[in-house]
C-alpha positions in Angstrom: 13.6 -42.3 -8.2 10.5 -41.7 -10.0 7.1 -43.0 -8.4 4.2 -44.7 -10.4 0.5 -45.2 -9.6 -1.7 -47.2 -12.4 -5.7 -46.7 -12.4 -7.2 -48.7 -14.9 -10.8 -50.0 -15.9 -11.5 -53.2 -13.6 -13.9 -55.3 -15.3 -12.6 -55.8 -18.9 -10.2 -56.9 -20.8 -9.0 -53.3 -22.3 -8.4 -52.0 -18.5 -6.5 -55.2 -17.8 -4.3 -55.4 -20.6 -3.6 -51.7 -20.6 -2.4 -51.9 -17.1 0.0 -54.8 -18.0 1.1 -52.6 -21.1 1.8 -49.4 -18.7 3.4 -52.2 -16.4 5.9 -53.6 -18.9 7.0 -50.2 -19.6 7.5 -48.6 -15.8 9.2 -51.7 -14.7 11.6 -51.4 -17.0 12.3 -47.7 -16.7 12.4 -48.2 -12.9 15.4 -50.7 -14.0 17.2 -48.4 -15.8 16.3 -45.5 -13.3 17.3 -47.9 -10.5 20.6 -48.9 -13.2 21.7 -45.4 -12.9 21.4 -44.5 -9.4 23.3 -48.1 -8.4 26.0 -48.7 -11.2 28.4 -49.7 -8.3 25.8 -51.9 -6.5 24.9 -55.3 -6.3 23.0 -56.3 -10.1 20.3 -57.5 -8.0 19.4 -53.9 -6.8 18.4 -52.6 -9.9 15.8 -55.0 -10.6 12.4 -53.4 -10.8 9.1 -55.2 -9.1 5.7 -54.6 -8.9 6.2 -53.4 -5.5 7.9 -50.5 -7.2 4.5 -49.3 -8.5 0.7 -48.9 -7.2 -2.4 -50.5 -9.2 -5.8 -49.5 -8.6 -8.6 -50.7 -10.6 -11.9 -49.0 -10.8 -15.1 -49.3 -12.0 -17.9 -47.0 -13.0 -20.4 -46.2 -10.5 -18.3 -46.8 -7.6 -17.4 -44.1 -4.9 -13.7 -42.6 -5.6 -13.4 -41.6 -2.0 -10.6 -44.5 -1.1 -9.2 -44.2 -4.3 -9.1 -40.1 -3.2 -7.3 -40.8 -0.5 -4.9 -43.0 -2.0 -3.8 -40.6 -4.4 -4.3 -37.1 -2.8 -0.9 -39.2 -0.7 0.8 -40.0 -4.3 0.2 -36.5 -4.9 2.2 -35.5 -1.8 5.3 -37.7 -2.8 4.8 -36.5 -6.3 3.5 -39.9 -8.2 3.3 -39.9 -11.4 -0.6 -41.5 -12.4 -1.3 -43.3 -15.4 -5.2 -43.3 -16.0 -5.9 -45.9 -18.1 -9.1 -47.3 -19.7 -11.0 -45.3 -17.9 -12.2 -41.6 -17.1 -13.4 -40.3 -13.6 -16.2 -37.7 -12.5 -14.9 -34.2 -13.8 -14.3 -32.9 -10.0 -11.8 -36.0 -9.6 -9.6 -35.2 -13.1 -9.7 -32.0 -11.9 -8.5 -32.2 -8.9 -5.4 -34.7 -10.1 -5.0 -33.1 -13.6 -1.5 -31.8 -13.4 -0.4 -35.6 -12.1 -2.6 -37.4 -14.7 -1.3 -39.2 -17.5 -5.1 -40.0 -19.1 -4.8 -43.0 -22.3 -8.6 -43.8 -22.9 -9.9 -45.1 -26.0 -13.6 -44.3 -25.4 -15.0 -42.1 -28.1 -18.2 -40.7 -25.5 -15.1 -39.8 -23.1 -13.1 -38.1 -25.1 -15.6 -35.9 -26.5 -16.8 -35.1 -22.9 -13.2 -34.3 -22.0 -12.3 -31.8 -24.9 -14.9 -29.3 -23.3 -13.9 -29.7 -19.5 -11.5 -27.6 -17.8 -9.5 -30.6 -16.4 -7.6 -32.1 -19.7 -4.4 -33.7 -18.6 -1.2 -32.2 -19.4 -0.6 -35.2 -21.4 -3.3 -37.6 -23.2 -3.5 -40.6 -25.5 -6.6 -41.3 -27.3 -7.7 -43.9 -30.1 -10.9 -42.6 -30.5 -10.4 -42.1 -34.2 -8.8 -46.0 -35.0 -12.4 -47.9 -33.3 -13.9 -48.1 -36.3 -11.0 -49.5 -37.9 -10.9 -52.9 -35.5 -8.2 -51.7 -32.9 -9.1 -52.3 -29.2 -7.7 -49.5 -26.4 -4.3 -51.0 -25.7 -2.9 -49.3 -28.5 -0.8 -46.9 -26.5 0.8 -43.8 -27.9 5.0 -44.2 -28.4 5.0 -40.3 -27.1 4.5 -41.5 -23.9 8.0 -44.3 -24.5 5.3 -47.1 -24.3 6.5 -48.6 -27.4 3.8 -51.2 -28.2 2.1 -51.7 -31.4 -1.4 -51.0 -31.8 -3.3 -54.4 -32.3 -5.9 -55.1 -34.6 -8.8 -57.2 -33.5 -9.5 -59.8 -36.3 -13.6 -59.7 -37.2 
């Protein structure tokens, strides 16, 4: 079965809701997953939980060492890590770039990123739809996060 860690921006709205967006989603691909490895089992088996996935918020400023540690273990076991809401130090993506699934709608990060040497195999970004009233949960259907983008009413 496929493993999941979440990182997301702790102190607003955006990180939170873009966790529970990425949340929605793996649970129910861990079903399905779960559905396809059990299809003789018990129904009860194939139920996903948040157990099934790690969540780790961050903040800006704060030391990444724990959060290091954490991961350079998902790395091991070959996690899967959704980034979102939020962009590390350079030597951090870089050293979890090939794992990294980075969805950031921050224009100033973005930017920064196009010109470093870690960019993520895979990337979402809504840079370009700020000005237009949409907030960062918008997330990218490429990534089977179906959710529509939602507009923020001025």
């Amino acid at each position: 079965m496929k493993r999941h860690a979440v990182i997301y921006h702790s102190t607003d709205m955006d990180g939170w809701t873009s966790a529970w967006i990425v949340r929605k989603h793996l649970l129910m691909e861990i079903s399905i997953d779960k559905i396809d490895e059990h299809q003789n089992g018990p129904k009860q088996d194939c139920i996903a939980t948040d157990e099934d996935i790690l969540y780790w918020g961050y903040n800006y400023g704060k030391s990444t060492e724990a959060l290091e540690r954490k991961l350079d273990d998902c790395m091991k076991e070959g996690y899967t890590i959704y980034m979102v809401d939020i962009t590390l130090p350079d030597s951090f993506m870089e050293k979890y770039a090939e794992r990294i699934i980075w969805i950031d709608h921050h224009h100033s990060q973005i930017e920064n990123a196009k010109d470093s040497t870690w960019m993520p195999r895979r990337r979402a970004n809504y840079a370009q739809t700020q000005d237009e009233g949409y907030n960062g949960i918008g997330i990218e259907p490429e990534y089977g996060l179906k959710v529509a983008k939602p507009k923020i009413d001025a």
